[in-house]
DOGUDO-688554 format. One record per residue (C-alpha): z, y, x; residue in three letters. Coordinates in steps of 0.05 Angstrom, whole numbers, padded with zeros to 5 digits, always signed. Last residue first. Example, Ala and Ser with C-alpha at 12.3 -4.5 7.8 and 13.67 -1.06 7.14 Angstrom:
2
+00143-00021+00273Ser;+00156-00090+00246Ala;
END
This chain:
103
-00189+00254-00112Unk;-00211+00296-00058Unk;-00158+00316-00031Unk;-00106+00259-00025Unk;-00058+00236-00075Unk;-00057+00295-00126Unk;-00001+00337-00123Unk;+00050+00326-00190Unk;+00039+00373-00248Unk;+00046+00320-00293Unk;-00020+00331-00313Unk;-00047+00310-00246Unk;-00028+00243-00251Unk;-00036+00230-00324Unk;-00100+00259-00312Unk;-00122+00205-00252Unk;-00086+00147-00291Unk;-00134+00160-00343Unk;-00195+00172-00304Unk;-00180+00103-00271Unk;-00166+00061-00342Unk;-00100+00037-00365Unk;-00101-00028-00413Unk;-00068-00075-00365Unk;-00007-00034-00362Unk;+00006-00023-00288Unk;+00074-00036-00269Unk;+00053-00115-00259Unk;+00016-00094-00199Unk;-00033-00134-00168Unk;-00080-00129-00209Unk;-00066-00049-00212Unk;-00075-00044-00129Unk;-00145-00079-00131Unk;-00170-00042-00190Unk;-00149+00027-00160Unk;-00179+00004-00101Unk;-00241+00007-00144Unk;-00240+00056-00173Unk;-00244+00095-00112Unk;-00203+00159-00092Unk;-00143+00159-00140Unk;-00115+00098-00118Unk;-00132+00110-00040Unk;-00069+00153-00044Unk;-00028+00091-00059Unk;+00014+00106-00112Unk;+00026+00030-00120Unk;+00057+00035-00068Unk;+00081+00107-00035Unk;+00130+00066+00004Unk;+00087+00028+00043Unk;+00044+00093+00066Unk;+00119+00116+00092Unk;+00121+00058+00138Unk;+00172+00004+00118Unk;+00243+00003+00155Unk;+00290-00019+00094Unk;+00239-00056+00067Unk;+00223-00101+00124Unk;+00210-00171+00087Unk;+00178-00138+00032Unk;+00182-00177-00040Unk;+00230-00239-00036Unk;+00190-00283-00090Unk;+00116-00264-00081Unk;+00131-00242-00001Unk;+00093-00180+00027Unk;+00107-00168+00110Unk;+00041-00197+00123Unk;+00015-00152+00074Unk;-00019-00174+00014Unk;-00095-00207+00002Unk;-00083-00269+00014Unk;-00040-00254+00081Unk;-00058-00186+00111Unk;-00045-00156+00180Unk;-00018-00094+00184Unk;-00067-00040+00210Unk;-00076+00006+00272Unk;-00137+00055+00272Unk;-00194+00051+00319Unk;-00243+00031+00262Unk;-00198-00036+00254Unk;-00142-00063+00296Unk;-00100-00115+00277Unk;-00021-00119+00266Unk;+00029-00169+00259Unk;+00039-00214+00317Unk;+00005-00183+00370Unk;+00039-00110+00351Unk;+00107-00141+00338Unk;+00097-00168+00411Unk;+00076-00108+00441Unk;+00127-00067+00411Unk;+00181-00118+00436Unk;+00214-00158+00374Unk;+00285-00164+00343Unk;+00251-00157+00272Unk;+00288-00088+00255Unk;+00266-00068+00336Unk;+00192-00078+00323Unk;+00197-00044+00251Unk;
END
């Protein structure tokens, strides 16, 4: 992503990333990636992390209801009527690997 933005490693990390619980994490604007625009969508798409492209699939979807709740409001792919244990066994009913292992 450093080189797509024309950027050293150290400066792409200073300028977009933080550091939390030893891992390394994009920063967020309210609430979305830095990268995240409303009108232009991601700003790197062509070189976003693989985690990025699993969105809204998110493994932490199926984990916590939560995040699920987070990720749906902001997704207008959601309809606003699913619920977490239905996504859940839509999920795994369509034979596809759940998201993590203990979902």
């Amino acid at each position: 992503m450093a080189h797509y933005l024309g950027l050293t490693e150290a400066d792409f990390l200073k300028r977009f990333t933080v550091e939390r619980g030893g891992r390394i994490e994009m920063k967020t604007v309210n609430g979305h990636c830095i990268f995240y625009h409303s009108e232009e969508g991601c700003r790197v798409h062509p070189v976003k992390p693989d985690r990025c492209r699993e969105w809204p699939l998110h493994p932490s979807i199926l984990k916590d209801p939560e995040n699920f709740e987070i990720i749906r409001s902001s997704c207008p792919g959601f309809a606003e009527n699913l619920e977490w244990e239905e996504l859940k066994k839509i999920f795994i009913e369509a034979n596809h690997e759940p998201l993590g292992r203990d979902h």
